[in-house]
C-alpha positions in Angstrom: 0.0 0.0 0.0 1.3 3.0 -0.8 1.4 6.4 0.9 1.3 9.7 -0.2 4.6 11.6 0.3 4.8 13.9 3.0 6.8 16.0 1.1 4.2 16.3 -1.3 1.6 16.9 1.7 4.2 19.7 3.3 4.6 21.5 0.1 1.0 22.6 0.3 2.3 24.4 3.9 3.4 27.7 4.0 7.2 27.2 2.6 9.7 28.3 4.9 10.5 32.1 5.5 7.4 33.3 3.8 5.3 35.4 5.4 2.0 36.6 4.4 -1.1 37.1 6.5 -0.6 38.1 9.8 -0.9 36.3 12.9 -0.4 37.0 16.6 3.3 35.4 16.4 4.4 37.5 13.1 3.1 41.0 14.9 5.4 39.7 18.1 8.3 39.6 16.2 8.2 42.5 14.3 7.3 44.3 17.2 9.8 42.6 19.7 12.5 43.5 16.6 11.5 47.2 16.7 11.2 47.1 20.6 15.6 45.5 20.4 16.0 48.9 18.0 15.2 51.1 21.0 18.3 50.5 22.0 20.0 51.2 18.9 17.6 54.5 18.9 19.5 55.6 22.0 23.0 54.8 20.7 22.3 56.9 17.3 20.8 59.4 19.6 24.0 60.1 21.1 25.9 59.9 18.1 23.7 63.0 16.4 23.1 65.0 19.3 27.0 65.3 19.6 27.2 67.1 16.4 24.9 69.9 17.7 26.8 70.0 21.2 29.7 70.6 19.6 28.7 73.9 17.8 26.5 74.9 21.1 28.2 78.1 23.0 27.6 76.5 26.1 29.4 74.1 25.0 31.8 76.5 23.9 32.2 78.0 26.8 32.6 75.2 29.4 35.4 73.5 27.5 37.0 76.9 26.7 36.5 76.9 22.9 37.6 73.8 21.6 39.4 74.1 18.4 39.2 70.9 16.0 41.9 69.1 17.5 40.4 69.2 20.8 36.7 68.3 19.0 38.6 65.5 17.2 39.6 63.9 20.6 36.6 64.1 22.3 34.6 62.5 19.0 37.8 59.7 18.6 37.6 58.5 22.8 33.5 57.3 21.9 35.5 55.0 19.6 38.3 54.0 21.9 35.4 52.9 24.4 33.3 51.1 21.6 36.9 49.0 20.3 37.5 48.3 24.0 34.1 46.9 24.9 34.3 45.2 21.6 37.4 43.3 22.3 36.9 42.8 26.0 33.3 43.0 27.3 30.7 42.5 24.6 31.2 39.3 23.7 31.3 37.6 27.5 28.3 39.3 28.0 26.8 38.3 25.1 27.4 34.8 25.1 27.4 34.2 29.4 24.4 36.7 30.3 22.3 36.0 27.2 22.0 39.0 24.3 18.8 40.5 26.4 21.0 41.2 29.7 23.9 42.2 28.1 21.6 44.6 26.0 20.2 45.8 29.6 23.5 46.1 30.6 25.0 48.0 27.6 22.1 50.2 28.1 22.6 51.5 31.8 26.3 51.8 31.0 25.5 54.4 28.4 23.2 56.3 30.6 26.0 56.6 32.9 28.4 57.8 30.5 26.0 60.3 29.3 24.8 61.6 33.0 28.9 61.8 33.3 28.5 64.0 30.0 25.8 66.4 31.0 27.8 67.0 34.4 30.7 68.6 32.9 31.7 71.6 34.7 35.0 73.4 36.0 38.7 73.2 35.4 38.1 69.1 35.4 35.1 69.9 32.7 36.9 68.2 29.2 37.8 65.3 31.6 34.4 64.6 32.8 33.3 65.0 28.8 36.4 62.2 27.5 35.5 59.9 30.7 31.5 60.3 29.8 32.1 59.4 26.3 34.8 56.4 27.1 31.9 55.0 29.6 29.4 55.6 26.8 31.5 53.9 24.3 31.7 50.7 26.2 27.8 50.8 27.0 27.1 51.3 22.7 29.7 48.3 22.3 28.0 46.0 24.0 24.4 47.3 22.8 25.4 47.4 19.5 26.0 44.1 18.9 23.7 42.3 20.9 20.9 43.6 19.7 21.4 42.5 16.1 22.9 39.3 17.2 19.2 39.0 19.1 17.5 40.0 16.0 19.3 37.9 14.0 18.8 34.8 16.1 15.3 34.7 16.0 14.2 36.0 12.6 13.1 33.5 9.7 16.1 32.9 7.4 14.3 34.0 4.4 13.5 37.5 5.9 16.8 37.5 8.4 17.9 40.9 6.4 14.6 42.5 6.9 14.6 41.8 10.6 18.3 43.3 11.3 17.8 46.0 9.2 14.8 47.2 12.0 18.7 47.7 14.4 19.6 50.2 11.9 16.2 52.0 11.2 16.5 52.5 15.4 19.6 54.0 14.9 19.1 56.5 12.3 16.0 57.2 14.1 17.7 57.9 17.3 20.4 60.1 15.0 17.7 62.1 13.4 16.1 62.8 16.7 19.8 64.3 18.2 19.6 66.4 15.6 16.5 67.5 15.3 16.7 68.0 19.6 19.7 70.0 18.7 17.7 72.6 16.4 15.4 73.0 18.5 17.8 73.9 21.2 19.0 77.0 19.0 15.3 78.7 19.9 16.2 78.4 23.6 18.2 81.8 23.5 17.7 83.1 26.8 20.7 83.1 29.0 20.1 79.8 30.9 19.1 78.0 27.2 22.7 79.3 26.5 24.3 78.0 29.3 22.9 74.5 29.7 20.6 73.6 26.3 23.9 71.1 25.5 23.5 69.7 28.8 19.9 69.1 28.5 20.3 67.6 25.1 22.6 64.8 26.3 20.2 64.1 28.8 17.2 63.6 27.1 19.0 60.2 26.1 17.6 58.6 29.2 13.6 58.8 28.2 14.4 56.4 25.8 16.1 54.2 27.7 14.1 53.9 30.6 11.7 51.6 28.7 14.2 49.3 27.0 15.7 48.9 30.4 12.2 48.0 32.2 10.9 45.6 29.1 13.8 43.4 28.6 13.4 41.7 31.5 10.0 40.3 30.1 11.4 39.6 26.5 11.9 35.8 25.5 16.1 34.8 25.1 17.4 33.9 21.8 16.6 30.3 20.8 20.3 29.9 19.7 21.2 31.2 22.9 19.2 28.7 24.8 20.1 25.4 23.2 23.5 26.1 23.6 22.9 26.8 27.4 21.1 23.4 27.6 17.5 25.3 27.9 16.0 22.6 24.8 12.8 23.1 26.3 12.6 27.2 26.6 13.9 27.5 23.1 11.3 25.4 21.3 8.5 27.4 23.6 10.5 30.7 22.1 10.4 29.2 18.3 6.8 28.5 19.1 6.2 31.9 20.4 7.8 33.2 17.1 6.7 31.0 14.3 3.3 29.9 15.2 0.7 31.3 12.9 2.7 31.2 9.3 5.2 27.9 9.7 3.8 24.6 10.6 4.6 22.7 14.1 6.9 20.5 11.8 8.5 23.2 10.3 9.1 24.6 13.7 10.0 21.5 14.9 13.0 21.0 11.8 14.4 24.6 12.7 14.8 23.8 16.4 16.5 20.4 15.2 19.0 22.0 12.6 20.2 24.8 16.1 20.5 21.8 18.1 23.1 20.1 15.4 24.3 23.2 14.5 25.7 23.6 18.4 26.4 19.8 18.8 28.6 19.8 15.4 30.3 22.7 16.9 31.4 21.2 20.3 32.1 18.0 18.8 34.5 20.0 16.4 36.6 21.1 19.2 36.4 24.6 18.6 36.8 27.2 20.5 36.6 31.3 19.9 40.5 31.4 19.5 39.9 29.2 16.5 38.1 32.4 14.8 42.0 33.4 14.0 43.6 29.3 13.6 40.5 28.0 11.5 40.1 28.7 7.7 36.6 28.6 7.7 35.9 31.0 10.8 39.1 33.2 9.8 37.4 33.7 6.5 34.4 35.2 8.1 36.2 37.2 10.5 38.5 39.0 8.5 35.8 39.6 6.0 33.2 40.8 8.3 36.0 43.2 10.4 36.6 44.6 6.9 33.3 45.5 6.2 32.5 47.2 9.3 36.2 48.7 8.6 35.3 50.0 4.9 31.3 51.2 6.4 33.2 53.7 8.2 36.2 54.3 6.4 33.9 55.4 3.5 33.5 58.9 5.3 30.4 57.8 6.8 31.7 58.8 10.9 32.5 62.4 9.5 29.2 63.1 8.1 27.4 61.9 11.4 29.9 64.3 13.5 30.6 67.1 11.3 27.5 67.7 9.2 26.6 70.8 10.8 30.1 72.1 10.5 30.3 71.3 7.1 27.1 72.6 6.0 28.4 75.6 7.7 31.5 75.8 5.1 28.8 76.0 2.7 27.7 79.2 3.8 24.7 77.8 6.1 23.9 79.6 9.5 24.1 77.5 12.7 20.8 77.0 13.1 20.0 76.3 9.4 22.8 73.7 9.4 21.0 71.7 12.1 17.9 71.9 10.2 19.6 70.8 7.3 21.2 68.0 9.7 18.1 67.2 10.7 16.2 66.8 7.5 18.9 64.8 6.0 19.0 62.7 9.2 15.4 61.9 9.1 16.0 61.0 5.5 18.1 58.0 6.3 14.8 56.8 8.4 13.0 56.6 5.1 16.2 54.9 3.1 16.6 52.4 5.3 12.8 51.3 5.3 13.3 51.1 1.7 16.7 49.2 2.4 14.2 46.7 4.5 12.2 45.8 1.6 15.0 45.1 -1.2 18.3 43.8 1.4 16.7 40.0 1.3 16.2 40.1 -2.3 18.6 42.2 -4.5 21.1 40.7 -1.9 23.5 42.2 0.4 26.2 42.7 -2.2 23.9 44.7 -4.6 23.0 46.8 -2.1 26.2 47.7 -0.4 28.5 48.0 -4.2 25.8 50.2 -5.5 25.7 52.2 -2.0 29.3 52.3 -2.4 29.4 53.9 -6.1 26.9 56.7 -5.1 29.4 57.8 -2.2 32.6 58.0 -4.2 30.3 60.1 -6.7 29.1 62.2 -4.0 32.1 63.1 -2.8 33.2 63.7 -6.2 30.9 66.1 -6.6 31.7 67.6 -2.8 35.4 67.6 -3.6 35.5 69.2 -6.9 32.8 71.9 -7.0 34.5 74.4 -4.0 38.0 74.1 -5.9 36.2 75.0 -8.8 34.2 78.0 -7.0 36.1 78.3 -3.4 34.8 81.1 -1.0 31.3 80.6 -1.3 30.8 82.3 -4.6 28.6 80.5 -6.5 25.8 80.2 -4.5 24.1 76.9 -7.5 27.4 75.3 -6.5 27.4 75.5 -2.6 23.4 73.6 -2.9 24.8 71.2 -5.5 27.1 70.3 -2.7 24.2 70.4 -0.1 22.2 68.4 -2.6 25.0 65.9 -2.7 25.3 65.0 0.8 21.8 63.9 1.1 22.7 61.6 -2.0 25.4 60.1 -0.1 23.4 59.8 2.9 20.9 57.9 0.9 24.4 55.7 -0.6 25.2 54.8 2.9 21.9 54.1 4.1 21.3 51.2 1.7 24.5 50.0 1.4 27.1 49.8 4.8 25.0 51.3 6.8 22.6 48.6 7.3 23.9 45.6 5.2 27.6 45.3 7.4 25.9 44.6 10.4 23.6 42.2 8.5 26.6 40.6 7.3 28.4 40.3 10.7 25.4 38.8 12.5 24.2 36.0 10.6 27.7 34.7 9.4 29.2 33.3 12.4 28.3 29.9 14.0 25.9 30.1 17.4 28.4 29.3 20.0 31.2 32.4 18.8 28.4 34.5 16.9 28.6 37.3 19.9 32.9 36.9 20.0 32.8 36.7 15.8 30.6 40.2 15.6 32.6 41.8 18.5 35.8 41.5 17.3 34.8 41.8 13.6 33.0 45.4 15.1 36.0 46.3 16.0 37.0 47.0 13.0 34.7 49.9 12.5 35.7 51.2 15.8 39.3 51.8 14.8 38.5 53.5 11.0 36.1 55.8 13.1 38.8 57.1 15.3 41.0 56.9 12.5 38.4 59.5 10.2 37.3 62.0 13.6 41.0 62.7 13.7 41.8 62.8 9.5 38.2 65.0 8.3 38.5 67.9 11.0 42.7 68.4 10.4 42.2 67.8 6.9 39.2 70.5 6.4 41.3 72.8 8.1 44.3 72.1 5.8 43.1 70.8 2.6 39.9 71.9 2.3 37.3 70.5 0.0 40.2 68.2 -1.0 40.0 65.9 2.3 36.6 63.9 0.0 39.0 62.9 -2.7 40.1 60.7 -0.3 37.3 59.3 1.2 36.4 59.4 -2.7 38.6 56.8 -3.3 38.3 54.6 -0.5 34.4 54.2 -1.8 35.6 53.4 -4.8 38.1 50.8 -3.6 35.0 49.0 -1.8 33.2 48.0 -4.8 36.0 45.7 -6.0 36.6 44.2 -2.3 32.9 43.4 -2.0 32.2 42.0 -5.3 35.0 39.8 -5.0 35.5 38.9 -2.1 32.4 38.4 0.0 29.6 35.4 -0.9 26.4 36.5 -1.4 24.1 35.5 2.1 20.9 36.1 1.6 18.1 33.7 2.0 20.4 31.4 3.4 20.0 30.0 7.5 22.2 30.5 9.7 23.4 27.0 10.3 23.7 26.9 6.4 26.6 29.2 6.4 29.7 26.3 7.0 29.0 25.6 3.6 29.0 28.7 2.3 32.7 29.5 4.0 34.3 26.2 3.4 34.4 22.7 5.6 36.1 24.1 8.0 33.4 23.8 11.2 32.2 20.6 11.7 29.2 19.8 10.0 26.1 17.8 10.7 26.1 13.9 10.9 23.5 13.5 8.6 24.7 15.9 6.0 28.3 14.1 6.2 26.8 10.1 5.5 25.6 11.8 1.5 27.8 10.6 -1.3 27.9 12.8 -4.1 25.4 10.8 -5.8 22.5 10.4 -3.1 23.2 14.5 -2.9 22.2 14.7 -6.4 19.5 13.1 -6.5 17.9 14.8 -3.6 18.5 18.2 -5.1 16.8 17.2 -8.3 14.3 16.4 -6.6 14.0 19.4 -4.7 13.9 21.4 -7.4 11.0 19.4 -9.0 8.9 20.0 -5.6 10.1 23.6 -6.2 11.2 23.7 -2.5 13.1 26.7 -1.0 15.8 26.1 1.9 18.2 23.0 2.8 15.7 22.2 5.6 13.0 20.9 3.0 15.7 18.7 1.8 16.0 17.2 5.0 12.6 16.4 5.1 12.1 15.1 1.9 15.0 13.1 3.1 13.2 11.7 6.3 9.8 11.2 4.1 12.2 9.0 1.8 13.8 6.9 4.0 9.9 6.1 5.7 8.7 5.2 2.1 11.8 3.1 2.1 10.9 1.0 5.7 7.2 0.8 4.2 
């Protein structure tokens, strides 16, 4: 007697990663992913309200008129905090207090830094602003990875991009908002609005994290996090919690099943986090994800968060007409990146980030040649052609590095070293941001309009690199990515015991069910191997 396949049956099932009508689970995870970005709201919050503090005459005055030199430090020490935590403290609290602590705990270390911030005052006032952002540095390490490690841990493979992306929406969100708080603190022009509206901007960065800090308690841990802390049980409930509504119990079932190999292949393997630098397979991830966080910010990208009020200044802009400008092309970013959320899981990630990459070096083209062509401020059609170009470079960077490195980082490591793999690989962009808030403020000052030939061609260096050198992602699962980077990790029993031939033969036949992810091969390989026993 025969039966009819289940892989047949199965196919009439949603297919994996799809989603289409909504159900409780689907409006939990999109809102527990926008609820993560919070946190990445308050991080870009701090990064754009900086730019206003630093042209703020309170400001000014406290830290006895900074000149560039002095505003390059204090923008550089953020980034000496964020490498530090990077290296040292966000990946042990990633992996040993689970990515919602550590996110909790990233959080209050950032408020601290920023109440240090808003303190400032006296002869020991540009110490208290270094130590601030140091402290604040090691807080937006550790919150900076772990929330799209936690967003990338429990998002569908299919729509993984989408999911992560939400991290960056928070952030450009959070750096709109700085700016836009800063131009609003240029109508507070009474004598205290002068003397403390930079203080009260920096500390407007604890609203938002008062609920981040009281709701993560109640938020579910990462299902990858949990099977490899033993907790089976709490991670199939968390799947469940997830999935329910648009995969099937089997489907949710197989996912669970490929994590738990995915860890147990891992361990068996012998691995450990130094093998991230002794391992081809995890070496060839690091050094390409550290790259790519190195190359987002290397592109000119830290400069244009820091200095954009300064620079639209050198286009003849008043203060408070630079901020607004600031904040418009801020707010901007919001809507690119939405965009980037749509298109990231299907153009790809390489698409999006060597066509992001090919807009910069053009902008700053544009940026670079126009005031040698009419320096002073002369030509008033070229100074809004260069205006006009910095939002088109903003909207570069938003769909390319700007979302799609972090992407990238989260989803290519295995589980068990995912939070050391993005850390380190972080780092990266850590030490090209210290690297470009010292090089653009000297360089302005001595070069000019020249310093974006530079940064000119270090965007047009990228597109090679990327197209190259980095395998395209998307669509693929996490646990899928050992193949994608080589043999080197251990790999699953199962998937080990196929001869070339049997591997064939299942893929053809995949292809004539039309099926979608390496997970409906092992199905149809379980529904053949019942046929076979009946």
């Amino acid at each position: 007697m025969s039966h009819p396949c289940p892989l047949e049956q199965q196919t009439q099932k949603m297919p994996i990663g799809r989603i289409s009508s909504p159900s409780k689970a689907s409006w939990r995870l999109h809102s527990f992913c926008l609820f993560l970005a919070l946190g990445s709201f308050v991080w870009g919050y701090n990064v754009g309200v900086l730019a206003s503090v630093l042209v703020h005459p309170g400001f000014k005055d406290t830290l006895h008129s900074p000149g560039s030199s002095r505003n390059g430090l204090i923008t550089a020490v953020y980034y000496i905090g964020t490498w530090s935590s990077y290296i040292f403290f966000a990946h042990p609290a990633a992996d040993r207090l689970g990515r919602r602590y550590a996110a909790l705990v990233g959080m209050a270390i950032m408020a601290l830094g920023q109440v240090f911030q808003a303190a400032a005052s006296g002869s020991n006032a540009l110490v208290m602003v270094i130590a601030g952002r140091i402290i604040a540095g090691v807080g937006t390490g550790i919150v900076s990875t772990s929330v799209p490690l936690y967003q990338s841990e429990v998002a569908p493979p299919k729509h993984r991009g989408r999911f992560v992306v939400m991290n960056h929406v928070g952030f450009v969100a959070g750096l709109a908002s700085g700016f836009w708080v800063g131009y609003a603190m240029t109508f507070w022009t009474s004598e205290q609005g002068q003397r403390i509206g930079w203080r009260v901007s920096l500390a407007l960065s604890l609203i938002p994290g008062v609920p981040f800090l009281v709701g993560l308690p109640f938020m579910h841990d990462s299902p990858r996090w949990l099977v490899e802390h033993g907790q089976n049980g709490e991670a199939l409930k968390t799947l469940r919690y997830y999935r329910e509504g648009y995969y099937s119990t089997d489907e949710i079932n197989t996912e669970l099943d490929e994590i738990e190999r995915s860890v147990a292949s891992f361990k068996a393997s012998g691995l450990a986090w130094i093998s991230l630098f002794t391992d081809a397979s995890l070496f060839a991830r690091l050094w390409r994800s550290a790259l790519l966080q190195f190359m987002g910010q290397m592109c000119g990208a830290t400069a244009m968060k820091y200095y954009l009020p300064a620079l639209f200044q050198a286009l003849g802009l008043s203060r408070r007409v630079s901020l607004l400008a600031g904040g418009i092309e801020s707010t901007m970013k919001i809507g690119c990146t939405l965009v980037d959320m749509v298109i990231i899981d299907r153009a790809g990630r390489r698409i999006t980030m060597t066509a992001g990459a090919a807009v910069m070096a053009f902008s700053m083209l544009i940026n670079g040649a126009l005031p040698q062509i009419y320096p002073g401020n002369t030509n008033h059609a070229a100074d809004f052609t260069c205006i006009v170009f910095v939002f088109i470079y903003s909207f570069g960077f938003s769909m390319g590095f700007g979302s799609a490195a972090w992407v990238y980082g989260s989803e290519i490591f295995p589980t068990a070293i995912r939070a050391r793999g993005l850390s380190f690989a972080a780092s990266g962009g850590a030490v090209a941001s210290i690297a470009v808030s010292h090089i653009w403020p000297v360089g302005i000052h001595r070069i000019g309009s020249k310093i974006y030939f530079f940064f000119m061609a270090v965007n047009l260096v990228c597109v090679p690199i990327i197209w190259i050198l980095y395998p395209e992602t998307k669509g693929r699962s996490l646990e899928d990515m050992d193949a994608l980077f080589s043999r080197g990790v251990a790999r699953a029993p199962r998937e080990d015991a196929l001869d070339s031939e049997a591997r064939q033969g299942l893929l053809g036949r995949a292809e004539e069910h039309d099926l979608e992810t390496p997970k409906d091969v092992a199905r149809h390989r379980r529904s053949g191997s019942e046929e076979g026993s009946g």
